[in-house]
C-alpha positions as CSV (number, residue, x, y, z in Angstrom):
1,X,-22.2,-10.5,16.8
2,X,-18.3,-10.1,16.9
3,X,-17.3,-6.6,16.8
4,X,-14.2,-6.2,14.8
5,X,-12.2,-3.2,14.1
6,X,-10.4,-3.1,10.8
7,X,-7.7,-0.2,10.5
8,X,-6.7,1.0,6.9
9,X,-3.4,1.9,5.8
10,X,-3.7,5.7,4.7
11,X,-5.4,8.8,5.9
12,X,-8.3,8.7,4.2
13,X,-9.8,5.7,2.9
14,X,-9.4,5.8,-0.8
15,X,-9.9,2.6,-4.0
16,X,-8.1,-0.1,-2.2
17,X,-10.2,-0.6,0.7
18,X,-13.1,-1.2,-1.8
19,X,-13.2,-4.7,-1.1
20,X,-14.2,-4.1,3.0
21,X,-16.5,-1.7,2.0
22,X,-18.7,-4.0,-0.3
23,X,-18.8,-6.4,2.1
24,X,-20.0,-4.4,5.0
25,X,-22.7,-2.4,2.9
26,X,-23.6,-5.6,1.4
27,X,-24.2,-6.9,4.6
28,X,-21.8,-9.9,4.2
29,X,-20.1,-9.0,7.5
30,X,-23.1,-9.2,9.5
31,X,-24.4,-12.7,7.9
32,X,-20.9,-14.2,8.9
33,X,-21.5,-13.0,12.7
34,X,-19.1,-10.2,12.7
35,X,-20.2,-6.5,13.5
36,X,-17.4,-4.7,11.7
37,X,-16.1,-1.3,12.3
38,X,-13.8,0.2,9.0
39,X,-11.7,3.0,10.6
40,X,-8.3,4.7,9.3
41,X,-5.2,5.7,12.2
42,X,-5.1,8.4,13.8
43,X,-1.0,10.0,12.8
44,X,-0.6,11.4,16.3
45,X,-0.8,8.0,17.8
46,X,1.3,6.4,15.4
47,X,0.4,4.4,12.0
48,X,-1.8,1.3,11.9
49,X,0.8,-1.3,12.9
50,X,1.7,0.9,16.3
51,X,-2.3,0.7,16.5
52,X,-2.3,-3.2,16.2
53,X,0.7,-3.7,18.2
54,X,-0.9,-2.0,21.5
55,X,-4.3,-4.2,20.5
56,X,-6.5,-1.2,20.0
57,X,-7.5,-3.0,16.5
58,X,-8.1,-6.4,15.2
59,X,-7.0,-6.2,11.8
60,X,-4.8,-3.7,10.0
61,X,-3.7,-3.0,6.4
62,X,0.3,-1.9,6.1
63,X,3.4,-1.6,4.4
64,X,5.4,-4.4,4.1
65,X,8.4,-3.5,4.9
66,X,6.7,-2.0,7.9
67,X,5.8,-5.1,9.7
68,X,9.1,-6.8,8.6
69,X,10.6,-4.6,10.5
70,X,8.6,-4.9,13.3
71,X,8.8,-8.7,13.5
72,X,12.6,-8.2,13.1
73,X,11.7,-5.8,16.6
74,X,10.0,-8.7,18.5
75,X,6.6,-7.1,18.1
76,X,3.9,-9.6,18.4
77,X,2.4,-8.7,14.7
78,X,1.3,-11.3,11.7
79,X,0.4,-10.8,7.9
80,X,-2.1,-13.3,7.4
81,X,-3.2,-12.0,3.8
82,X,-1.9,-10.0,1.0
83,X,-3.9,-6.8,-0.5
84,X,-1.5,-6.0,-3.1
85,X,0.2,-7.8,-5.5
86,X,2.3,-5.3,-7.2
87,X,4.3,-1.5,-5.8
88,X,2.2,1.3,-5.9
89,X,5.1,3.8,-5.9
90,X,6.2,6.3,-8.4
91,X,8.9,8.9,-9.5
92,X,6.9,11.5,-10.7
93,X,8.4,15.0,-12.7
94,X,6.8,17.4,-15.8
95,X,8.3,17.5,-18.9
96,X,11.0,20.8,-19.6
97,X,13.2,19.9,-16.9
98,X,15.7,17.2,-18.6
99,X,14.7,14.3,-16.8
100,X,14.1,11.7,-18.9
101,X,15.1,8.6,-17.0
102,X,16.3,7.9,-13.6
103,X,19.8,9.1,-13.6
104,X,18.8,12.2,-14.8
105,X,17.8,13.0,-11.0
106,X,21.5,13.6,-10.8
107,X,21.6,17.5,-9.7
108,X,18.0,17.6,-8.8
109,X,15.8,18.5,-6.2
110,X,13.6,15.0,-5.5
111,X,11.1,15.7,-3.2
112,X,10.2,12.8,-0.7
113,X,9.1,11.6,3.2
114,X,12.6,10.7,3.8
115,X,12.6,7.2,5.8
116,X,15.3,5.1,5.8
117,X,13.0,2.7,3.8
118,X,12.5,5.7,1.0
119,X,15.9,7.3,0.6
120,X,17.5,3.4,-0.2
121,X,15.0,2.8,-2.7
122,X,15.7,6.4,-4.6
123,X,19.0,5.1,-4.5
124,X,18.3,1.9,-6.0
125,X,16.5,2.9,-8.6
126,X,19.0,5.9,-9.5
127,X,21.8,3.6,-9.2
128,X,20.5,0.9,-11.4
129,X,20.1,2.9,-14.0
130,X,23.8,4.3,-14.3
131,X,23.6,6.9,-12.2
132,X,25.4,8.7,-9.1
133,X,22.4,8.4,-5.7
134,X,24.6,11.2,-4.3
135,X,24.5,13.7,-6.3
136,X,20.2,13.7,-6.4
137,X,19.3,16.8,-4.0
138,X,16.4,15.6,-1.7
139,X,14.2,17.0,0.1
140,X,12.0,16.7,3.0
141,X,8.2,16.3,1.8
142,X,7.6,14.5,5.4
143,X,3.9,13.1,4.8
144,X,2.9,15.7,1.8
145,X,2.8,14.0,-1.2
146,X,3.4,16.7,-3.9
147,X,1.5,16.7,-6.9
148,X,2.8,17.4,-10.5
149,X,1.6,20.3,-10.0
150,X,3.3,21.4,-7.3
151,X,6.3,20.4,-9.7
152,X,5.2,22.2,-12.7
153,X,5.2,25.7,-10.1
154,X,8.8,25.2,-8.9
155,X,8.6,23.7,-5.8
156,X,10.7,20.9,-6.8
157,X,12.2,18.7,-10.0
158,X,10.5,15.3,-8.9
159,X,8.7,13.4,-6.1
160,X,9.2,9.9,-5.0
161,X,6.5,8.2,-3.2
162,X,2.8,8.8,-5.1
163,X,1.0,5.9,-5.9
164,X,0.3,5.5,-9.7
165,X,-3.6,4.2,-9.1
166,X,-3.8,7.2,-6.8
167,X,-1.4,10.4,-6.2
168,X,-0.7,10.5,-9.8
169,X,-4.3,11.0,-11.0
170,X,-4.7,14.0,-8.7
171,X,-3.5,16.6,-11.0
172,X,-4.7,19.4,-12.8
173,X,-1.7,19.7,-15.5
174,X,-2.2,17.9,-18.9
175,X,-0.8,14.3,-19.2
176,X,1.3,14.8,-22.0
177,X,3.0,17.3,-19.8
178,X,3.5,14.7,-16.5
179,X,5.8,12.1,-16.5
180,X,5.0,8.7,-14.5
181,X,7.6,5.6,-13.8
182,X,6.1,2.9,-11.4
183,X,9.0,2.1,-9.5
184,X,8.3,-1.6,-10.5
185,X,8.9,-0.9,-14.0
186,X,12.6,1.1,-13.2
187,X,14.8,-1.8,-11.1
188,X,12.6,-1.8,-7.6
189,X,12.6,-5.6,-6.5
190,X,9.3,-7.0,-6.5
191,X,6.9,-6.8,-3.6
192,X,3.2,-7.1,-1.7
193,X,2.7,-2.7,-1.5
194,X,0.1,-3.6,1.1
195,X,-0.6,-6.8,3.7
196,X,-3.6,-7.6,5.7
197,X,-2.5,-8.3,9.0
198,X,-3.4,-9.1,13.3
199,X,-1.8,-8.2,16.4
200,X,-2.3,-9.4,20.1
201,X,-5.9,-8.5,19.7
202,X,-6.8,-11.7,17.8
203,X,-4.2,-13.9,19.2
204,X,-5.3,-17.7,18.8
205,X,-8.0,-17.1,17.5
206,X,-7.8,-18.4,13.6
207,X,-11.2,-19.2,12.7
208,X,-12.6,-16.1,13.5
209,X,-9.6,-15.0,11.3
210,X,-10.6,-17.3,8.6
211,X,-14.0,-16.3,8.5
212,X,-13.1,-12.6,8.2
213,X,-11.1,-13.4,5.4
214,X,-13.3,-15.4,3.2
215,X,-16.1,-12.2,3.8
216,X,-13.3,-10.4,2.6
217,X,-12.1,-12.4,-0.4
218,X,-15.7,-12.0,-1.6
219,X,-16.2,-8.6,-1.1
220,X,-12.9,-7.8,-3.3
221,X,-14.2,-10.4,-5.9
222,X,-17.2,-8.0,-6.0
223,X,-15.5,-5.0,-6.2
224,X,-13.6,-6.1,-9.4
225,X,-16.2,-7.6,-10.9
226,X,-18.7,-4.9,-10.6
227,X,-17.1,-1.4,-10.2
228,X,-20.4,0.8,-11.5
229,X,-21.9,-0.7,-7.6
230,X,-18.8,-0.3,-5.8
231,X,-18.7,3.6,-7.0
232,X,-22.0,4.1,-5.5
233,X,-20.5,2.4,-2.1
234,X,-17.6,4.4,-2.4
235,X,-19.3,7.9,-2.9
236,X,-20.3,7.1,0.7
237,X,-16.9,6.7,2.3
238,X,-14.8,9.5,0.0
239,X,-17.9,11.4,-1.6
240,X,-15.0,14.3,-1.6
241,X,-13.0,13.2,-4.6
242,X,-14.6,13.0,-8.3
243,X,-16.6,10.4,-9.5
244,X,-14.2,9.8,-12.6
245,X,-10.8,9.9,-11.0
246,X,-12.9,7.1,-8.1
247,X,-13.5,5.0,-11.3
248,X,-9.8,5.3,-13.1
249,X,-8.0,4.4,-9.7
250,X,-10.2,1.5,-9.1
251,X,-9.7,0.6,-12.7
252,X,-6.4,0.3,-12.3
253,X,-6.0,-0.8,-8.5
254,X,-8.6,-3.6,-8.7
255,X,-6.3,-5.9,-10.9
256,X,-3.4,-6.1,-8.1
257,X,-5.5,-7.7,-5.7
258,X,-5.3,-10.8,-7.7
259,X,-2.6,-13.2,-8.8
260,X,-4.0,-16.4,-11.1
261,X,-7.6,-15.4,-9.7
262,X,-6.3,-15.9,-6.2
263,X,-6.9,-13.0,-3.2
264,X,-4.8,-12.6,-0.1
265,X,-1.9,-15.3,-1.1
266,X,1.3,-14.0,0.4
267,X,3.8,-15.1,-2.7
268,X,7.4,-16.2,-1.8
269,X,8.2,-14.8,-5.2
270,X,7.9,-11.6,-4.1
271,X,8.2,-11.8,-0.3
272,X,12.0,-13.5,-1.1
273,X,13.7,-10.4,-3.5
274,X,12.0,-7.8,-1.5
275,X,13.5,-9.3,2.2
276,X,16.8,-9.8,0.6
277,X,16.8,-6.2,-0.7
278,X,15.7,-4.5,2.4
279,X,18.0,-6.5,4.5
280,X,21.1,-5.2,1.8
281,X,20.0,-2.0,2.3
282,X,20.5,-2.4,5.8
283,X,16.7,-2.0,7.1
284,X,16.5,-5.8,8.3
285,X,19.1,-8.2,9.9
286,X,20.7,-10.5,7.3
287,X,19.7,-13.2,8.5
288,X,15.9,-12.4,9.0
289,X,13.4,-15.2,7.7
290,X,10.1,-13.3,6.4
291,X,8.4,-16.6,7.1
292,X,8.6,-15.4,10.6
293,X,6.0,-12.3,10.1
294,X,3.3,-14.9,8.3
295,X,0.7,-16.8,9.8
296,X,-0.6,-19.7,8.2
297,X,-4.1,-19.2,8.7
298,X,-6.6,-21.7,7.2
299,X,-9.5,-20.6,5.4
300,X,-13.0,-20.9,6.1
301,X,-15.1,-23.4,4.8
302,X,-17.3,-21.4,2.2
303,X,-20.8,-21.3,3.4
């Protein structure tokens, strides 16, 4: 057996790892040869990618941005999948405070982890939609992510950053009352929220990659296709969070791991606007090629 350690992208595992959780309780993993070992980072030693980079894990799941970045750096890192085919990120706010539509931020307190990455994509959206990014008040959520509820008691106007199949169903304040825009839906460019990816760890070593991939592919397929089984899986990894808000984020999580019935294509359609965009705002080098940060990896033959 090949022991592999796969690194997750948040603090906690939560719906979107579904995919390497079925496979591993399924034992799918195991009959492919592969002893895997799901772990999430630990934040004092940096996030998954700074994990990956010093080859302490095999695979990781990250931004991307993040590893475009780090490519741009030198850092010997690789997407070799997509997770994601759509942002996860919201502006969220509560009804009563006059902020209807993105420039209506103008005068208010936003609250938000404020990374160069972050504050040029409040900006965007604010100034696409006829408004002055300046004049927004912002402040420093670092990795809290406030609640509507926090909103509703005066801690701030809005946040920037929850994910809509996530942050946003953790609330105790009625939905009429909240007030949701996927930043997809309000001028963001289009883009992969979350890659698959390798480091030095697995360097050169593409079937092993391929073989972890097609596991991979089939325990996501499963996941979407039967979510009463992958709730049972999942109340042993986050048994800490309710049954029904499990099933409503996998609901709506499950269909952006597909595009056409695909999993794990890495689409030039959005991998082009969302370079160009981050490069304008001055995060990457205008002339960096995101080609550069994907590896071609073929995929197993299916057993």
């Amino acid at each position: 057996m090949t022991h592999l350690r796969v690194m997750l992208e948040y603090f906690h595992p939560w719906t979107n790892a579904a995919g390497f959780y079925v496979a591993s309780r399924e034992g799918w993993y195991a009959d492919a040869g592969l002893d895997v070992e799901l772990t999430v980072f630990d934040a004092l030693r940096g996030d998954t990618l700074e994990h990956l980079a010093r080859g302490e894990v095999h695979f990781g799941v990250f931004p991307t941005n993040r590893l475009l970045v780090r490519r741009a750096a030198g850092q010997p890192l690789r997407g070799v999948a997509s997770i994601n085919h759509r942002a996860m990120e919201t502006i969220q706010t509560v009804t009563g405070r006059g902020i209807t539509r993105p420039r209506d931020l103008e005068g208010k307190r936003l609250a938000l982890n404020p990374t160069p990455r972050g504050v040029a994509m409040v900006n965007h959206l604010v100034a696409t939609d006829g408004g002055d990014p300046s004049k927004v008040v912002l402040v420093d959520s670092g990795h809290r992510e406030l609640s509507v509820d926090d909103i509703a008691a005066g801690e701030v106007d809005a946040t920037f950053g929850g994910y809509w199949a996530w942050d946003a169903l953790i609330a105790r304040l009625p939905q009429d009352q909240r007030i949701v825009w996927p930043v997809d839906e309000i001028g963001a460019p289009p883009y992969h929220s979350y890659l698959l990816g390798t480091g030095p760890a697995l360097q050169g070593q593409d079937d092993l990659v391929a073989t972890f991939l097609e596991v991979t592919e089939r325990g996501y397929r499963a996941a979407t296709d039967d979510p009463a089984a992958t709730l049972r899986v999942l109340d042993h990894v986050i048994p800490y969070f309710p049954r029904a808000m499990l099933a409503r984020s996998l609901e709506l999580i499950a269909p952006t791991w597909w595009h056409e019935g695909r999993w794990g294509e890495i689409r030039p359609e959005l991998m082009d606007p969302y370079t160009a965009w981050l490069a304008a705002a001055g995060i990457l080098p205008p002339t960096f090629d995101w080609h550069s940060a994907i590896a071609e990896v073929p995929r197993a033959v299916p057993r």
